[in-house]
Structure formats: structure tokens, C-alpha cells
CHARMM internal coordinates of N, CA and C (Angstrom, degrees):
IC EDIT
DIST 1 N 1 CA 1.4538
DIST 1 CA 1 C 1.5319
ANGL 1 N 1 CA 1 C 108.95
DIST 1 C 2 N 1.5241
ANGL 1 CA 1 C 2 N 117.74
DIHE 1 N 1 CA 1 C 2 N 127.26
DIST 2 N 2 CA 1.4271
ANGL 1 C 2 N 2 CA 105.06
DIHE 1 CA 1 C 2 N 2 CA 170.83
DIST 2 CA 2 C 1.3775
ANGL 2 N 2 CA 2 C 113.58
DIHE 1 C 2 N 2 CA 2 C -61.27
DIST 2 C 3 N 1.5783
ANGL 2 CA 2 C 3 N 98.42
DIHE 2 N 2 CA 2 C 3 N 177.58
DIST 3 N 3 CA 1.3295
ANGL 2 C 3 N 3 CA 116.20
DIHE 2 CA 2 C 3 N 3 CA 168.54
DIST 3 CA 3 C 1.3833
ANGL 3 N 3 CA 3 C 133.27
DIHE 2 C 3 N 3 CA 3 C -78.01
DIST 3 C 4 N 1.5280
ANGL 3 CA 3 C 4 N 145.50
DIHE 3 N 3 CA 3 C 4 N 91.83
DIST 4 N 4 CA 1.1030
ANGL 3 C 4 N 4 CA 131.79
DIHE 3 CA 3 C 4 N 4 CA 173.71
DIST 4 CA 4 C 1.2092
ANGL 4 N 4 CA 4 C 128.32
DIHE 3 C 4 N 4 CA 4 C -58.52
DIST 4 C 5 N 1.3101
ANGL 4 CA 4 C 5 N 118.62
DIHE 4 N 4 CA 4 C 5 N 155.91
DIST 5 N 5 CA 1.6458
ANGL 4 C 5 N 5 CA 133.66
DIHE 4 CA 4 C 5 N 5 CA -178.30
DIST 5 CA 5 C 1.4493
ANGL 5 N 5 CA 5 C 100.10
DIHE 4 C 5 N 5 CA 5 C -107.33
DIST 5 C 6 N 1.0989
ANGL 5 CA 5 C 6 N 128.51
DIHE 5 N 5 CA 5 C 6 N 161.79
DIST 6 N 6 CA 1.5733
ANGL 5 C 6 N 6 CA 150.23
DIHE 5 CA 5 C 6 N 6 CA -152.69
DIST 6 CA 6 C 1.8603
ANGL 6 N 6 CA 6 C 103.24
DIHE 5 C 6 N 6 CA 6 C -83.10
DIST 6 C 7 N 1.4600
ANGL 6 CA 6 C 7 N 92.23
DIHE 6 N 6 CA 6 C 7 N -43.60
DIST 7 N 7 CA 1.4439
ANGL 6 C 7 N 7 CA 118.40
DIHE 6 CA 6 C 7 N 7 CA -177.80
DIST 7 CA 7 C 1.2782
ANGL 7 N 7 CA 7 C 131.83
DIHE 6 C 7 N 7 CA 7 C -83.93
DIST 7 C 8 N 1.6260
ANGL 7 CA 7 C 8 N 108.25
DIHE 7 N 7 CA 7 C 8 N -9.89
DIST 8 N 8 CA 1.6902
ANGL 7 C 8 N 8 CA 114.52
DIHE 7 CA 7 C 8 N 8 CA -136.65
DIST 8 CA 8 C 1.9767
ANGL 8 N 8 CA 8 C 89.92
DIHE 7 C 8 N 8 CA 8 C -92.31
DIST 8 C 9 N 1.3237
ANGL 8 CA 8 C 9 N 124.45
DIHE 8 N 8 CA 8 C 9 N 2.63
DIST 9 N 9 CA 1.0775
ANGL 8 C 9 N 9 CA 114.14
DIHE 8 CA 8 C 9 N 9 CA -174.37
DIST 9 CA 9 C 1.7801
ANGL 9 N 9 CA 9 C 128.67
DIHE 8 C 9 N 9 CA 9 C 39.75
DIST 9 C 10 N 1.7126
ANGL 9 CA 9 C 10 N 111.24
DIHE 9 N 9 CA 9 C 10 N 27.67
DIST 10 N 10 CA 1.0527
ANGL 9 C 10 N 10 CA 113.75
DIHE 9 CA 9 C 10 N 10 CA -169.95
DIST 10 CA 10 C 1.4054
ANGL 10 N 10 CA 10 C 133.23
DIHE 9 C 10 N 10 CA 10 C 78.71
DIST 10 C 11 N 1.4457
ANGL 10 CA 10 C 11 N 111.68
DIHE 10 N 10 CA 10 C 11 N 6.91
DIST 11 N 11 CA 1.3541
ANGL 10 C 11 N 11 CA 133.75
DIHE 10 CA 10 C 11 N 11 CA -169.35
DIST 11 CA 11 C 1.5611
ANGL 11 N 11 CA 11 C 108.49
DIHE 10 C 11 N 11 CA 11 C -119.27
DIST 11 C 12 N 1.6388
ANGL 11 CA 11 C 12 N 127.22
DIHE 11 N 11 CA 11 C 12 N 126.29
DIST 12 N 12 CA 1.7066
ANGL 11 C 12 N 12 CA 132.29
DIHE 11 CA 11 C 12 N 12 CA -138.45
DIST 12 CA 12 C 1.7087
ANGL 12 N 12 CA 12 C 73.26
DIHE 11 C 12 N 12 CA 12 C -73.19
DIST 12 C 13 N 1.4653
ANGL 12 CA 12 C 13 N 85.91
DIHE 12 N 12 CA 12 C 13 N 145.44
DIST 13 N 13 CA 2.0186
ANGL 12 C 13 N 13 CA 108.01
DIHE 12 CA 12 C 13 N 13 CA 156.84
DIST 13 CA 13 C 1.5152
ANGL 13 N 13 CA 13 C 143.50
DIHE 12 C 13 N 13 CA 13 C -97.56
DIST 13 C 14 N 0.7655
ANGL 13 CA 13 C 14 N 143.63
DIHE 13 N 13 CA 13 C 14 N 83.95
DIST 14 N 14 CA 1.4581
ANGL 13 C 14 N 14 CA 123.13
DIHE 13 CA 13 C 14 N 14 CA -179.08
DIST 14 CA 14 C 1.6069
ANGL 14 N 14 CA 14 C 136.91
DIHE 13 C 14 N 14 CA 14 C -25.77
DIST 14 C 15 N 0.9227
ANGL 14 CA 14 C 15 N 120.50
DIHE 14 N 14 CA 14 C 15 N 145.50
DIST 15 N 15 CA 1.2368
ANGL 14 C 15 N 15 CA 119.27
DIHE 14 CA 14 C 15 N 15 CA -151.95
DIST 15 CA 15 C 1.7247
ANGL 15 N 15 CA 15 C 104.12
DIHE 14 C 15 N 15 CA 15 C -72.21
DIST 15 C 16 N 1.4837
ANGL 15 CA 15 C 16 N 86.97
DIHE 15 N 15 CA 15 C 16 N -45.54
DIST 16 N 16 CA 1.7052
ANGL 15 C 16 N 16 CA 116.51
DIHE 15 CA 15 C 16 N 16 CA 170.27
DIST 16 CA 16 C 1.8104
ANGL 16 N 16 CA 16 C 94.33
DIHE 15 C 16 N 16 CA 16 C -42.38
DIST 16 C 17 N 1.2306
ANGL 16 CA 16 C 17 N 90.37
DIHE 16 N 16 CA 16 C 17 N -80.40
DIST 17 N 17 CA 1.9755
ANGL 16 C 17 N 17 CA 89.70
DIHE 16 CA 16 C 17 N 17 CA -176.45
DIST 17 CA 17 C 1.5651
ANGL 17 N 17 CA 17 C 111.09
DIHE 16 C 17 N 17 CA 17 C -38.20
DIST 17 C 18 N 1.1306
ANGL 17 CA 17 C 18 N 137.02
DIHE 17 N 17 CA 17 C 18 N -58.67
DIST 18 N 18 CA 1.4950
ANGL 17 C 18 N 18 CA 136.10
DIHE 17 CA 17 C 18 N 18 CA 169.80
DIST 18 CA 18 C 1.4127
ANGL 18 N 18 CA 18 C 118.57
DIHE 17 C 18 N 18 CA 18 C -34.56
DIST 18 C 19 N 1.2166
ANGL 18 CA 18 C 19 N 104.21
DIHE 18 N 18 CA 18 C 19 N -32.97
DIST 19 N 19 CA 1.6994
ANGL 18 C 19 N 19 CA 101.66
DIHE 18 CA 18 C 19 N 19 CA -171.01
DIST 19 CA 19 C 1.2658
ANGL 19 N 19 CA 19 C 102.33
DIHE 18 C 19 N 19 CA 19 C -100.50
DIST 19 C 20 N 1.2413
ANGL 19 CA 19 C 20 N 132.31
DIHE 19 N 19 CA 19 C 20 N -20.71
DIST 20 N 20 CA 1.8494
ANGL 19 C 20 N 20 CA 136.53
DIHE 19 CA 19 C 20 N 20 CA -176.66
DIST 20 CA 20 C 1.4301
ANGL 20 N 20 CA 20 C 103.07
DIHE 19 C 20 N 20 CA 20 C -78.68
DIST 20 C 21 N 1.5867
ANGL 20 CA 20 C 21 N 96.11
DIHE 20 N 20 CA 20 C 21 N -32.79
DIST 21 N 21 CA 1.9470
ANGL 20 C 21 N 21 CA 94.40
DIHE 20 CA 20 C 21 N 21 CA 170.39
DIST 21 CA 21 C 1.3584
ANGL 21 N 21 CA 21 C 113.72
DIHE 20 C 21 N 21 CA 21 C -85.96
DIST 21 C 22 N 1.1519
ANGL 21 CA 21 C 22 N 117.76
DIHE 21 N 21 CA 21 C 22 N -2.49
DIST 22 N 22 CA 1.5585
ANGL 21 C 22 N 22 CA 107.29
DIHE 21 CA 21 C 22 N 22 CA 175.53
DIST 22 CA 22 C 1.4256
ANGL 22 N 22 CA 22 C 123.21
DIHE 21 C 22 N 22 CA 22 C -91.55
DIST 22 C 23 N 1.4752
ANGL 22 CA 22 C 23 N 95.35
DIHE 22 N 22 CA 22 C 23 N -24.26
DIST 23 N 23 CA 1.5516
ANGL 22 C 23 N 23 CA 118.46
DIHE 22 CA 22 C 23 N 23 CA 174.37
DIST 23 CA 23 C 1.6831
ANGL 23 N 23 CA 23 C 97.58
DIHE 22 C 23 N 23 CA 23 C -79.01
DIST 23 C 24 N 1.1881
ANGL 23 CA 23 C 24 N 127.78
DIHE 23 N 23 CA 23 C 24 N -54.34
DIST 24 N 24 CA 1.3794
ANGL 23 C 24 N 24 CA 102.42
DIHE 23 CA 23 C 24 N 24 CA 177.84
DIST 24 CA 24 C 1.5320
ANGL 24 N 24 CA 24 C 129.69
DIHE 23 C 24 N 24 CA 24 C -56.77
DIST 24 C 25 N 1.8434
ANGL 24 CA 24 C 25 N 114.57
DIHE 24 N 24 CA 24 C 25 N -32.21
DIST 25 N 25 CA 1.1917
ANGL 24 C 25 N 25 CA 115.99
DIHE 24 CA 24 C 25 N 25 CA 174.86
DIST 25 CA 25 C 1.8548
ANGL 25 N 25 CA 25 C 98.73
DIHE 24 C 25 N 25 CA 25 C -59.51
DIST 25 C 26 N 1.0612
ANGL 25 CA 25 C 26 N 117.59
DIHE 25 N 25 CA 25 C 26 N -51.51
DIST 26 N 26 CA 1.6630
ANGL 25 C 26 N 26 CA 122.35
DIHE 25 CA 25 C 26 N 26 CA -166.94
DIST 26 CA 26 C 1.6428
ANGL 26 N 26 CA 26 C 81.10
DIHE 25 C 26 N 26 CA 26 C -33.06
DIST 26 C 27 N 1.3103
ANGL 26 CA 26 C 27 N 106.32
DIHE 26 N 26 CA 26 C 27 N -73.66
DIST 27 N 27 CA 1.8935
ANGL 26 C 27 N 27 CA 111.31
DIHE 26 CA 26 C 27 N 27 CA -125.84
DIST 27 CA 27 C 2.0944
ANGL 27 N 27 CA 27 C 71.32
DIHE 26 C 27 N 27 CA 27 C -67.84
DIST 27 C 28 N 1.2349
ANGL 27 CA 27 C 28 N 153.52
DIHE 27 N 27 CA 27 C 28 N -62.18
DIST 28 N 28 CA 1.1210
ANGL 27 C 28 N 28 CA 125.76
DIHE 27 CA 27 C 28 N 28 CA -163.31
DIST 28 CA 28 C 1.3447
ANGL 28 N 28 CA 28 C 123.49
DIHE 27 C 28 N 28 CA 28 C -59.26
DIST 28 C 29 N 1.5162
ANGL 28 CA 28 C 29 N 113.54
DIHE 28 N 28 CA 28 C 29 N -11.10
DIST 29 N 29 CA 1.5756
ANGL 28 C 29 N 29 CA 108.80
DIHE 28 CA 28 C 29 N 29 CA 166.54
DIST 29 CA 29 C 1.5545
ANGL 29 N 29 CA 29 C 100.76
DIHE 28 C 29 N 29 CA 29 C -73.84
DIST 29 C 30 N 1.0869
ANGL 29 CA 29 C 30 N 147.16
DIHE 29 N 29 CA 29 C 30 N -77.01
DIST 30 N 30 CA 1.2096
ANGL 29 C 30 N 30 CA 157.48
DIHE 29 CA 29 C 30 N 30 CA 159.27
DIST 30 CA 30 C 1.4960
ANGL 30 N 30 CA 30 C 107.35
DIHE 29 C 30 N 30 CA 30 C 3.48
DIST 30 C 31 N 0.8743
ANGL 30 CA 30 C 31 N 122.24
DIHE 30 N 30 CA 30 C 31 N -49.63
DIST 31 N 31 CA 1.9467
ANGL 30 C 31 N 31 CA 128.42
DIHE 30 CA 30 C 31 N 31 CA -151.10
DIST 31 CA 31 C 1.9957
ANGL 31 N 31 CA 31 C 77.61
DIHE 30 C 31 N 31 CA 31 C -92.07
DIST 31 C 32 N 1.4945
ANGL 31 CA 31 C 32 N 111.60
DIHE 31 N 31 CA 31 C 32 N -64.11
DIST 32 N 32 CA 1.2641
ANGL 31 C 32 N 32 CA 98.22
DIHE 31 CA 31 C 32 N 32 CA -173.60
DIST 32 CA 32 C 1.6840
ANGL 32 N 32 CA 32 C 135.96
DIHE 31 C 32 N 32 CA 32 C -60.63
DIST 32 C 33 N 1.4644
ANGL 32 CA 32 C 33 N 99.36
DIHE 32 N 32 CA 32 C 33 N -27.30
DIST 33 N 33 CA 1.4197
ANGL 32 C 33 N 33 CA 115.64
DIHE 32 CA 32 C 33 N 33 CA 154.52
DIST 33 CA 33 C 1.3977
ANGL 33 N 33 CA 33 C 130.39
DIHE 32 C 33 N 33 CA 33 C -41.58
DIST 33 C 34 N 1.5678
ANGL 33 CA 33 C 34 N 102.26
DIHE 33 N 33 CA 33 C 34 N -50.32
DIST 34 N 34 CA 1.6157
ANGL 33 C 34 N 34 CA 114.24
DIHE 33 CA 33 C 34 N 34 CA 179.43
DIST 34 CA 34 C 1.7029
ANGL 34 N 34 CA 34 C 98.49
DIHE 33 C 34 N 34 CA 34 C -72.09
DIST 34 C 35 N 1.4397
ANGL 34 CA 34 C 35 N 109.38
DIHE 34 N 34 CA 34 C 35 N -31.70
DIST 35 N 35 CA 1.9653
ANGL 34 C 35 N 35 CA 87.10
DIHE 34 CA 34 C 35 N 35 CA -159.47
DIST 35 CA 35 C 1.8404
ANGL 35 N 35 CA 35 C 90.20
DIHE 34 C 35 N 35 CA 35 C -73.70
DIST 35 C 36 N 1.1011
ANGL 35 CA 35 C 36 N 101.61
DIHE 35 N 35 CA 35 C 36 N -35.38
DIST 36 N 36 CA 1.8806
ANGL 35 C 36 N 36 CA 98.47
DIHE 35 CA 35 C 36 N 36 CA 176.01
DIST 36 CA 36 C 1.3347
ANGL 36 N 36 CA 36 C 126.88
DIHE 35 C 36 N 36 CA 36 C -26.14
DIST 36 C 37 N 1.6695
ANGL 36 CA 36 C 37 N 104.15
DIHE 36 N 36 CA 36 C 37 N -57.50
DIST 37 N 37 CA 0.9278
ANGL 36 C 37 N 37 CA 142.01
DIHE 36 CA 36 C 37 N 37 CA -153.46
DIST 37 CA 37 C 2.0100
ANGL 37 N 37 CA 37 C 110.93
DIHE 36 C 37 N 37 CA 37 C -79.61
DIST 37 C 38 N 1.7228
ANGL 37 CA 37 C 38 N 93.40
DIHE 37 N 37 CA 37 C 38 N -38.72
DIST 38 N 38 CA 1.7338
ANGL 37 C 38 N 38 CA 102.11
DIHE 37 CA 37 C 38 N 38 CA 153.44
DIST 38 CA 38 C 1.4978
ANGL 38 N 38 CA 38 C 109.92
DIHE 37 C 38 N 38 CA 38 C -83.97
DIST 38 C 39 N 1.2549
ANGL 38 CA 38 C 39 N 128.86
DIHE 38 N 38 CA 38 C 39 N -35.05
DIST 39 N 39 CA 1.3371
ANGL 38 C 39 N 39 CA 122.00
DIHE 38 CA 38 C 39 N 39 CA -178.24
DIST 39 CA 39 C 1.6409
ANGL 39 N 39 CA 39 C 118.55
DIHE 38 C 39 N 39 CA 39 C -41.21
DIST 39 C 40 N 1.7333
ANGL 39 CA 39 C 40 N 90.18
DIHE 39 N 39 CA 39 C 40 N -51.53
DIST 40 N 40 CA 1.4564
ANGL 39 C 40 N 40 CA 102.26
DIHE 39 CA 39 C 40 N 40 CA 176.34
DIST 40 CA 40 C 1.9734
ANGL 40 N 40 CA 40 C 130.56
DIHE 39 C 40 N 40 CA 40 C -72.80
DIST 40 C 41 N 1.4018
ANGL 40 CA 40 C 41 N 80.12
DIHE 40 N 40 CA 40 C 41 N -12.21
DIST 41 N 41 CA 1.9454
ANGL 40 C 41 N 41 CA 100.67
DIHE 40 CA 40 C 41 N 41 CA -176.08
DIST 41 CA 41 C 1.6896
ANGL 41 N 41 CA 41 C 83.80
DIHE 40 C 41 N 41 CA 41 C -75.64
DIST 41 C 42 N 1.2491
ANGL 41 CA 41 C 42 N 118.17
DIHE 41 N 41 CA 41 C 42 N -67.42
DIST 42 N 42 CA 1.4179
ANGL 41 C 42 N 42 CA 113.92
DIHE 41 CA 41 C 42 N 42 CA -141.82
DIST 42 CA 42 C 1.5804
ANGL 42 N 42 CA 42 C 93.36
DIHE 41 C 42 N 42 CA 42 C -74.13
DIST 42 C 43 N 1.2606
ANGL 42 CA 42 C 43 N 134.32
DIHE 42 N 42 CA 42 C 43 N -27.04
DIST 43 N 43 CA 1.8573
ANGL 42 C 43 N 43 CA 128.27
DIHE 42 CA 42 C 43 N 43 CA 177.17
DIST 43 CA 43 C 1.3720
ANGL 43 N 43 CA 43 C 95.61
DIHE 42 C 43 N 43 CA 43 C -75.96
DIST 43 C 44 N 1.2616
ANGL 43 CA 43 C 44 N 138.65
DIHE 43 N 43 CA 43 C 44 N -20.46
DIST 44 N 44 CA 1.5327
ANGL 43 C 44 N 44 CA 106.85
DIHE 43 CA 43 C 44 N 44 CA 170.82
DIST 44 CA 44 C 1.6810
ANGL 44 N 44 CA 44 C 107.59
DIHE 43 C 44 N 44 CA 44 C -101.53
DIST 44 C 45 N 1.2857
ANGL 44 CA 44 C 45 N 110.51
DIHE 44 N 44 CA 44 C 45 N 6.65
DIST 45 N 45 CA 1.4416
ANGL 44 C 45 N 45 CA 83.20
DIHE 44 CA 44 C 45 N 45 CA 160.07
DIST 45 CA 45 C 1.6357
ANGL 45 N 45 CA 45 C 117.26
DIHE 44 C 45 N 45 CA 45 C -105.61
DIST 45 C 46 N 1.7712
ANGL 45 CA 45 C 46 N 101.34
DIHE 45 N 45 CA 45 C 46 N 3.16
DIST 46 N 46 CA 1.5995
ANGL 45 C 46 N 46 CA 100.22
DIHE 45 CA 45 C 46 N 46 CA 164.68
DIST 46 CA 46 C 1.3165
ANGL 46 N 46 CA 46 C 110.16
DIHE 45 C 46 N 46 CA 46 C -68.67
DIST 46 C 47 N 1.5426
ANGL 46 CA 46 C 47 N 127.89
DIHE 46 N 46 CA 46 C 47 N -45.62
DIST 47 N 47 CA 1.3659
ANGL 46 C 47 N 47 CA 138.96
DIHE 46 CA 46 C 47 N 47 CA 164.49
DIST 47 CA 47 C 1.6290
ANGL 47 N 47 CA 47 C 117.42
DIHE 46 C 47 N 47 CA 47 C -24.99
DIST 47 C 48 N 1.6902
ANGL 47 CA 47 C 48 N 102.18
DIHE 47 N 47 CA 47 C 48 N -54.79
DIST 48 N 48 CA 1.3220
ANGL 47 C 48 N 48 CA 115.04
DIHE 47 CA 47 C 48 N 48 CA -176.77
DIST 48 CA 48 C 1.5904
ANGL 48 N 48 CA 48 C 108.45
DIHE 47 C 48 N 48 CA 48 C -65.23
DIST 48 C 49 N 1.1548
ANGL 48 CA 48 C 49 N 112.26
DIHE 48 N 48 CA 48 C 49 N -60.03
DIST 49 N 49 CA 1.3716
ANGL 48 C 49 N 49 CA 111.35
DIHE 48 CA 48 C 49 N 49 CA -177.04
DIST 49 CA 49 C 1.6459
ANGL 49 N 49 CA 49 C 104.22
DIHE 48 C 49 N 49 CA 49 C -77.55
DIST 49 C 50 N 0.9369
ANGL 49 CA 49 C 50 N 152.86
DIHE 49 N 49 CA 49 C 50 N 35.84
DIST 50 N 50 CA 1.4167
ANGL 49 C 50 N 50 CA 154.12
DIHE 49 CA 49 C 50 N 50 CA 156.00
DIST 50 CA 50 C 1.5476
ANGL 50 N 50 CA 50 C 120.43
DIHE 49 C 50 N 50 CA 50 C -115.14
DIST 50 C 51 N 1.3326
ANGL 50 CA 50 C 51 N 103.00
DIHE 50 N 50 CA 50 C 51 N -39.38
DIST 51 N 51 CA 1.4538
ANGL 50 C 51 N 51 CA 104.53
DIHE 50 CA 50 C 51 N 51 CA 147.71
DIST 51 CA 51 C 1.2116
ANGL 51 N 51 CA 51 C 152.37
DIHE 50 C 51 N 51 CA 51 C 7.77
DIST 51 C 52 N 1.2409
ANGL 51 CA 51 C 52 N 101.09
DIHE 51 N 51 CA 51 C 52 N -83.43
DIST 52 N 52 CA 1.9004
ANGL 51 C 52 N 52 CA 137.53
DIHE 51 CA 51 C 52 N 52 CA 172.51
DIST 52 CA 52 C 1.5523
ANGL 52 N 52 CA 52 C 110.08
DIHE 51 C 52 N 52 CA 52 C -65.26
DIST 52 C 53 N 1.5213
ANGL 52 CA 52 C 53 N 110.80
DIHE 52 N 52 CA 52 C 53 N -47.36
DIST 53 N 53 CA 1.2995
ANGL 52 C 53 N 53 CA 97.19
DIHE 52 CA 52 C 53 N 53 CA -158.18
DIST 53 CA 53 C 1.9097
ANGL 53 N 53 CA 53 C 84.26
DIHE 52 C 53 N 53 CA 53 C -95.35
DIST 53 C 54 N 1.1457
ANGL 53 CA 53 C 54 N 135.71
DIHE 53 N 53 CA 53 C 54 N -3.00
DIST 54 N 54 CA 1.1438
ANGL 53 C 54 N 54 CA 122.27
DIHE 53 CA 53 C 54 N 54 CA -166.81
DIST 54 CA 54 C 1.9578
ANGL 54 N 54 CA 54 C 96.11
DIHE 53 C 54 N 54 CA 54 C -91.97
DIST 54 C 55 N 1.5134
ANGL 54 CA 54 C 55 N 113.77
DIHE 54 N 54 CA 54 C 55 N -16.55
DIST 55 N 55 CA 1.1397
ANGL 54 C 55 N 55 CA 110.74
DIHE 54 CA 54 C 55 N 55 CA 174.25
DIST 55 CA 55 C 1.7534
ANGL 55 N 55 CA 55 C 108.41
DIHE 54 C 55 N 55 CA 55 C -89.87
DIST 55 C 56 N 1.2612
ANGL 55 CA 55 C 56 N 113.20
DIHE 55 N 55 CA 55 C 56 N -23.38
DIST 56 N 56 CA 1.0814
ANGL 55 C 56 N 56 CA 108.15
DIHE 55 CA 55 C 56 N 56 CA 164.13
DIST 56 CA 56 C 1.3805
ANGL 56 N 56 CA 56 C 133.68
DIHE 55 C 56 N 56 CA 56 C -71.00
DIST 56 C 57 N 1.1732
ANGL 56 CA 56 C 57 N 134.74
DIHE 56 N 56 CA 56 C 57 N -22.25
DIST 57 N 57 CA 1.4741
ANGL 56 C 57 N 57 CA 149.25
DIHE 56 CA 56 C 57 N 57 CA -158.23
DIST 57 CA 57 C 2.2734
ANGL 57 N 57 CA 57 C 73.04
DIHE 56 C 57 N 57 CA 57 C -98.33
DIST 57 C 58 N 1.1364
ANGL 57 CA 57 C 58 N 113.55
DIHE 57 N 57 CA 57 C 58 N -92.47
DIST 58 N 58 CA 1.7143
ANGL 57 C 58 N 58 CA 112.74
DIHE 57 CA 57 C 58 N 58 CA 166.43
DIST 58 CA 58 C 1.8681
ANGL 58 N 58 CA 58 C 106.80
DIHE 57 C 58 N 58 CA 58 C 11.47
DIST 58 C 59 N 1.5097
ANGL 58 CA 58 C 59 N 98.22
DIHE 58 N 58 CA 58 C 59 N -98.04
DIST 59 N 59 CA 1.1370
ANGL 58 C 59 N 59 CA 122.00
DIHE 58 CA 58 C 59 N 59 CA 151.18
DIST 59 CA 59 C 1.7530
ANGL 59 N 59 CA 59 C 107.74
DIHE 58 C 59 N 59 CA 59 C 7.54
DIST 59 C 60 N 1.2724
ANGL 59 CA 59 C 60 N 106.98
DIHE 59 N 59 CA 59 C 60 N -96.84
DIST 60 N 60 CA 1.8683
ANGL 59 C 60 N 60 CA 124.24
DIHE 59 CA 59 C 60 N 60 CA -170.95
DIST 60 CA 60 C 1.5754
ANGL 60 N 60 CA 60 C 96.93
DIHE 59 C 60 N 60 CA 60 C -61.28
DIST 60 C 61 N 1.3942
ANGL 60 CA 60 C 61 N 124.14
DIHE 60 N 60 CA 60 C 61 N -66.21
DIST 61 N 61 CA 1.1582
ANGL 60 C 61 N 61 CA 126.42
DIHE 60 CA 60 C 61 N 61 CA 167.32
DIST 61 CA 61 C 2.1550
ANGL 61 N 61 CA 61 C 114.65
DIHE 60 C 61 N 61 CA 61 C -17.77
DIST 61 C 62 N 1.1179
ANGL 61 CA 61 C 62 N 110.43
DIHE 61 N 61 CA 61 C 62 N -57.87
DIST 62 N 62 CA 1.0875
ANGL 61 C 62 N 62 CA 117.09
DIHE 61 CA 61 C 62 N 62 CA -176.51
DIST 62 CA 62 C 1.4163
ANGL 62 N 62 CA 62 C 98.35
DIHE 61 C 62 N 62 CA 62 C -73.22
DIST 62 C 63 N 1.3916
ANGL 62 CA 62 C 63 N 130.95
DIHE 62 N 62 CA 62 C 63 N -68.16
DIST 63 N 63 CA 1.3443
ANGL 62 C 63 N 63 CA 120.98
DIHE 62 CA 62 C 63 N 63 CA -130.13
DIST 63 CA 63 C 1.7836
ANGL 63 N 63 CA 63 C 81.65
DIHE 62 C 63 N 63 CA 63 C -94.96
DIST 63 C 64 N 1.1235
ANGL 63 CA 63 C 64 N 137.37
DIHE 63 N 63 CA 63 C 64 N 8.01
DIST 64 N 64 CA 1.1991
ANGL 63 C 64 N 64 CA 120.11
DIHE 63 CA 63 C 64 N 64 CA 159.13
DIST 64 CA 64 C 1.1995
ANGL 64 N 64 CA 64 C 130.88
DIHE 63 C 64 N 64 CA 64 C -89.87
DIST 64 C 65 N 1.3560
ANGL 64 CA 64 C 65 N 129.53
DIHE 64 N 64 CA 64 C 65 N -4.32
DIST 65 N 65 CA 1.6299
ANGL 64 C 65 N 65 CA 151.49
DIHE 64 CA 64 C 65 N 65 CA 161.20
DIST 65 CA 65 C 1.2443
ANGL 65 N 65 CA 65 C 103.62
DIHE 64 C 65 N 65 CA 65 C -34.95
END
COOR INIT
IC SEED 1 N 1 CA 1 C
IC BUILD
């Protein structure tokens, strides 16, 4: 049995076409990977910088009781 394509609506594919779509799925895994990949940089450095003052506010909170 050949191979179907995602797209091919039941209609034969080229092999060429199979692989140009695979390369396009690639590069959109890729592009979405990378924005992840800052998504997750920039929440841990909100983490990082939230940190301090969240132990600080703690901190005053307590020792002002």
C-alpha cells in the first residue's frame, strides 16, 4: 500500500511533495519550539527577580508582628 500524506485527499503524492511537507512541518515545530523556549527564559527570570522582594515583603511581614 502506498504511503499517504495528511493532505493528499486520497489523490497519489509525490515523493518530492511528502518531503517539502515534512520540511515545512519541521521548520513550524522549530519556530514554535524556539518561542517556548524564550517564553520559558523570560518566566524564570520573572521568578528570579520576584523572588527577593517576595522574601522580603515575608521578611517585614513577619518581623513586624
Amino acid at each position: 500500500m502506498p504511503r499517504r500524506h495528511l493532505f493528499d485527499k486520497g489523490y497519489p503524492v509525490a515523493r518530492a511533495t511528502l518531503i517539502a511537507g515534512s520540511q515545512v512541518l519541521l521548520a513550524i515545530s522549530r519556530q514554535s519550539l524556539r518561542k517556548a523556549h524564550a517564553r520559558l527564559g523570560s518566566s524564570l527570570l520573572q521568578i528570579a527577580d520576584t523572588s527577593p522582594r517576595v522574601m522580603s515583603a515575608l521578611a517585614q511581614s513577619l518581623f513586624s508582628k
